[in-house]
N, C-alpha and C positions, 0 to 999 in steps of 0.2 A: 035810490038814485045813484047811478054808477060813474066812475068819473069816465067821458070821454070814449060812451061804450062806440062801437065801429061795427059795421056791418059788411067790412068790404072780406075779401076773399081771402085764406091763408098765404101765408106769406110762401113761396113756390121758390125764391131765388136758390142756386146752385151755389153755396157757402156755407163753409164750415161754421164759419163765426157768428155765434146768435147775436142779437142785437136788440135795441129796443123794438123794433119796429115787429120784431115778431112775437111779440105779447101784447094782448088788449087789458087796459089797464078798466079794472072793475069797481074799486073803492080802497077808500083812507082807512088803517084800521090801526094803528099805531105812530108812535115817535119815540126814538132815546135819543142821546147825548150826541150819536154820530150819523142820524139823519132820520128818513121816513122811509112808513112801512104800507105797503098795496096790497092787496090781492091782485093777482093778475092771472090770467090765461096763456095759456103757449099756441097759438092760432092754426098750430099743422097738430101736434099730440089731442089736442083740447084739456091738457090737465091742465091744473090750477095749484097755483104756486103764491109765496108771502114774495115782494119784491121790495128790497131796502134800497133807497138812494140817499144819496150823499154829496151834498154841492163840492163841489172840488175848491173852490175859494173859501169858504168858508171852513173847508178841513185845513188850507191853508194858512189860512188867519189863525184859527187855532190851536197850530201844531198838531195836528190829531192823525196827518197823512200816517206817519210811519207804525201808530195802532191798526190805521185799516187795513196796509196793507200786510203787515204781519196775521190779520186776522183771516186774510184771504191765505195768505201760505200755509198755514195751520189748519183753516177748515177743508182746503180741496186734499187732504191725504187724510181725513179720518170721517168713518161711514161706520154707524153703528147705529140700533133698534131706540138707543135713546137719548139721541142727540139729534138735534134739528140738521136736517144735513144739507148741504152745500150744491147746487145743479149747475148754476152759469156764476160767469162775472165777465163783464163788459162796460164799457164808458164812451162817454158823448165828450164835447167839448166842456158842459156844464158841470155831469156828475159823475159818480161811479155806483155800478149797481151789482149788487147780490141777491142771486135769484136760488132762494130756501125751500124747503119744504111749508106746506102748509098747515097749518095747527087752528083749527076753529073751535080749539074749547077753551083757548084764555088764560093766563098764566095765571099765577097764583096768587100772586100779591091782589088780581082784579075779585077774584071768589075770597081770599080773606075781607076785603073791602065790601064784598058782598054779603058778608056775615054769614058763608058759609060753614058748619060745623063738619071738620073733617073727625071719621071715627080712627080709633087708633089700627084697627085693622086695612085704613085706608094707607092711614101716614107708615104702616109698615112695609106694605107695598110698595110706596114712591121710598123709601129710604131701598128698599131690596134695588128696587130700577134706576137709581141715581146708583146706586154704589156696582151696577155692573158698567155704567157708562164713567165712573172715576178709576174702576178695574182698568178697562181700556183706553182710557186717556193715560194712565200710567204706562202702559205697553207701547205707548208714542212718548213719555218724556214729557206729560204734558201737565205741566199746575193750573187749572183754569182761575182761579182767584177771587171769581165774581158769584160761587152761587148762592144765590137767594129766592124768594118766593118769583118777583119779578123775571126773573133770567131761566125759569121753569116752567115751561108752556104745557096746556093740558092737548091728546086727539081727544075726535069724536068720541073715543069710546072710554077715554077716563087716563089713561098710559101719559107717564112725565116724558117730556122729552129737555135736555139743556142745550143751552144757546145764549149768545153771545161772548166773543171768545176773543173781545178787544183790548182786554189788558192779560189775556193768559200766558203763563210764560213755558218756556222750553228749556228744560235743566238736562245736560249734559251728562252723561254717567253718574257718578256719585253726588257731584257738585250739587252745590244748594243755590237758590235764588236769594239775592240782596234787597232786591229794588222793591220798594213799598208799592203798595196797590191793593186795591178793594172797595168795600162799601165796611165803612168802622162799624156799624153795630154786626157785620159778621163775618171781619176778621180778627184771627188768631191770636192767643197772645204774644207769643213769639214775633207777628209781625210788628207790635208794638216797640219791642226791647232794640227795634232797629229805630223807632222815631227818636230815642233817648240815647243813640249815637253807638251803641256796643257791637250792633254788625254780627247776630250770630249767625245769620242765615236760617233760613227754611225752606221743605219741599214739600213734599204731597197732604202729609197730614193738615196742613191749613185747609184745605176743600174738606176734609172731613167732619172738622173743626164746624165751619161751615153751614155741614148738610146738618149738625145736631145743633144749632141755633134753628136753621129753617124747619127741621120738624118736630121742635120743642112749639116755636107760633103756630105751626101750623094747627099741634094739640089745642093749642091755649088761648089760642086769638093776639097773642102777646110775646114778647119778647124775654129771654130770662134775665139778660141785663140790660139794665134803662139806659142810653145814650143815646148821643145822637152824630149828626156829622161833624158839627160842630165843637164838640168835648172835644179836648185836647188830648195827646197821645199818655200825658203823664196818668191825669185824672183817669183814664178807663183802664191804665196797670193797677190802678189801685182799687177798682171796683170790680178787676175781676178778685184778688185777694181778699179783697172784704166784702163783698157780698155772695152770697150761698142761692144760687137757684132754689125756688120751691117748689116742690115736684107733686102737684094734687093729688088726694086720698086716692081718686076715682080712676088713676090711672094705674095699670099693672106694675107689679112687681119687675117683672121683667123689661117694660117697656120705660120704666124707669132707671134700669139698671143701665140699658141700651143707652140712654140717651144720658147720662154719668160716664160712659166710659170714653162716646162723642165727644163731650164736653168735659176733658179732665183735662187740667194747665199744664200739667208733666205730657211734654211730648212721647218719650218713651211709653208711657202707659195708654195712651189715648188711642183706641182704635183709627188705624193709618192705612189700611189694608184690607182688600175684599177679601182675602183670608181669611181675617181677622175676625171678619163678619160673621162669615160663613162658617165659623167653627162657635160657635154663640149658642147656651142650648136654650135660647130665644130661637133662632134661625133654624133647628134642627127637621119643623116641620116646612120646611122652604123648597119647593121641585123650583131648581134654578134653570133649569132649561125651560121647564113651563115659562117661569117668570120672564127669560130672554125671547122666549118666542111671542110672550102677550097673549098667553093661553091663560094666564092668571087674572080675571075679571076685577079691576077694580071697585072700590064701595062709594065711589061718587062720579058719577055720569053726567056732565055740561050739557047741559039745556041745546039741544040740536034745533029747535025753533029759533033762538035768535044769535045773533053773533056775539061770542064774548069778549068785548073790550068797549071802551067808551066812545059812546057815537060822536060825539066833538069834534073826533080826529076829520071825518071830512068833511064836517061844517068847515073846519078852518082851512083846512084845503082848499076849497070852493072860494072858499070868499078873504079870507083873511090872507094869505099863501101869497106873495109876489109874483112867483113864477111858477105856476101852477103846474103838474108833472101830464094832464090832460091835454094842454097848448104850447107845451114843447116843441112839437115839430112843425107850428107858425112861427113860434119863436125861434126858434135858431133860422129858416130858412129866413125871415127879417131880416135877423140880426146881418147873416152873411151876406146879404142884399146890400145892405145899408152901410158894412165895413170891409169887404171882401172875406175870404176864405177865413182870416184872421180872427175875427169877432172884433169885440171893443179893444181897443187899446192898453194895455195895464204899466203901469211902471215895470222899469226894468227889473228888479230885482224879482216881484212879486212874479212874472212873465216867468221869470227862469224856474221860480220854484213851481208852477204850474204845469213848463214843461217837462222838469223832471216827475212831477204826477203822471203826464200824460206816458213818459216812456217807461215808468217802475210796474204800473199798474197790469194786474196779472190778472188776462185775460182766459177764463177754465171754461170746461164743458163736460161735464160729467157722462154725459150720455156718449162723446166722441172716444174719453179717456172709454170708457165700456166698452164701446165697440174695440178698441184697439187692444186693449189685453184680450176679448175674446177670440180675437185674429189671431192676436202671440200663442196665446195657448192652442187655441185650434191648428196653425201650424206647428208648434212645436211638439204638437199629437201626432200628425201625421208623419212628420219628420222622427219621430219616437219608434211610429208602428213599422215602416220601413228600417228603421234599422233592427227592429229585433226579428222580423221576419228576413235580413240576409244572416244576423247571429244563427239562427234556426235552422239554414239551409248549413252554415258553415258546421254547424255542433252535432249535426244529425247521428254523426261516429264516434264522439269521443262520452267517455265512460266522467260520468259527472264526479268529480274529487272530493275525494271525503275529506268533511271538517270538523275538527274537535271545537264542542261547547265548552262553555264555561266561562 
């Protein structure tokens, strides 16, 4: 049952600016911290896209604006094979929306919960394909903070992709990040020695840190150290010192070396770098361009007969959902009916910080941004070829000048 399916005609208008109205919204298929996730249609392409909404009061109320929208400046400049990537962002009076790539084979946290057994020649695969997409988030300056099983979505055909990028931060030249952030059973320790006030900073190697929690569970079914969110900052410095991950008979040599040198408390020692990786004589039989291009067939395939994630999500849409993402555009036209242009009324304060939402809010189009560097470059080709065809007519005579190498 689809939410709100429509029958009516491609959206035709003469506008740059996509909107809701030009996606047909299909089904519920997720929820996190900072709002809901669709499948949706683009009614002129016909492709099919994940669409996150996000009530704008409710970001409000919860301080969470200034995550979203750092999350939107951050995603519309980075496009890579294994990062969920980024197409529209637009907003109504209600919400704000971000319109992703589509991933129909379920993140991971839902297949470990499924008592899926990942083989180690799988998990070496997604650590190769995380650690090109941590490669190039470094080439932007970028610590993401957040990876885990959940925040690693699987395609059809097996390939990780990462995403969600609302507390990632951006570190300046050498500088390090202060500010605490993550999910505690899979951050670093280093981010700890900041809850207990010492302030040394850290930068990329925390995601590393990271990615050998996530595919130590992924091996195991389980976690190498026991916490939870609620363990306090002191208690988990001292269970990474005093407790020794156990690394099963049944896993390689090698593959347990890898995932020691992930998971070592000295930053300096701790692989931090795709280089690092990549110079591994684990890694040696590794075609990295195969692996970039996803010529490298994964060893676990998501079930293409059913959707992977928990059907609940649009039961409660349907029925449970106050303002259901299907009957939006009765509802605001009401709404505007019933209080003019305005909507409801809000206190002052609250009004102001909703309209500084409504003017911060960074409205992107991937497809428009494409077309326009393919213009730039297109004319700055031709503008290229005509000037070396006048160089050509002027050079025709002169005796080309010798240059010493070296």
């Amino acid at each position: 049952m689809g939410l709100g399916q429509s029958s009516k005609a491609p959206v035709t208008e003469d506008t740059d600016e996509v909107n809701f109205d030009h996606f047909q919204i299909l089904r519920a298929i997720g929820k996190g911290s900072f709002g809901k996730v669709c499948i949706v249609q683009k009614k002129d392409t016909k492709k099919m896209y994940a669409m996150k909404y996000m009530n704008k009061l409710k970001c409000v109320e919860r301080n969470e604006v200034r995550n979203v929208l750092k999350e939107l400046q951050i995603m519309q400049n980075l496009e890579h094979p294994f990062l969920v990537n980024f197409w529209y962002s637009f907003q109504d009076e209600e919400d704000m929306f971000m319109v992703v790539d589509l991933l129909l084979g379920g993140d991971l946290r839902y297949h470990l919960q499924q008592n899926v057994h990942f083989s180690e020649s799988t998990v070496k695969l997604y650590i190769c394909e995380l650690a090109l997409a941590l490669g190039y988030l470094r080439t932007k300056r970028i610590i993401h903070r957040d990876i885990k099983p959940d925040n690693i979505l699987l395609d059809e055909h097996g390939h990780v992709h990462l995403t969600d990028f609302n507390i990632a931060a951006i570190v300046k030249d050498d500088l390090k990040a202060t500010s605490i952030a993550g999910t505690k059973p899979y951050m670093a320790p280093e981010l700890f020695q900041s809850f207990e006030g010492s302030h040394p900073g850290y930068s990329f190697s925390v995601d590393w840190w990271s990615l050998g929690i996530t595919a130590y569970e992924l091996l195991r079914g389980q976690r190498p150290y026991v916490m939870k969110s609620s363990t306090p900052a002191n208690e988990i410095l001292q269970t990474f010192h005093k407790v020794h991950p156990s690394y099963p008979a049944a896993w390689s040599l090698e593959m347990k070396s890898l995932l020691r040198k992930l998971l070592c408390l000295d930053v300096q020692k701790r692989i931090s770098c795709l280089a690092e990786l990549q110079d591994l004589d684990y890694m040696s039989d590794v075609n990295w361009d195969a692996v970039l291009s996803k010529q490298v067939p994964p060893g676990f395939i998501p079930n293409r007969r059913r959707l992977n994630c928990d059907p609940t999500f649009e039961l409660e849409e349907m029925i449970l959902e106050s303002k259901p993402l299907h009957k939006k555009k009765k509802r605001l036209a009401r709404k505007t009916k019933e209080h003019g242009s305005d909507g409801s009324p809000q206190n002052g304060q609250l009004q102001q910080r909703l309209d500084n939402v409504q003017r911060d809010f960074i409205v992107f189009n991937r497809e428009k941004s494409r077309k326009a560097v393919a213009d730039t470059e297109s004319s700055e080709l031709s503008t290229s070829e005509k000037n070396k065809a006048i160089e050509d007519g002027q050079n025709n005579n002169i005796e080309p000048a010798a240059y010493l190498s070296g």
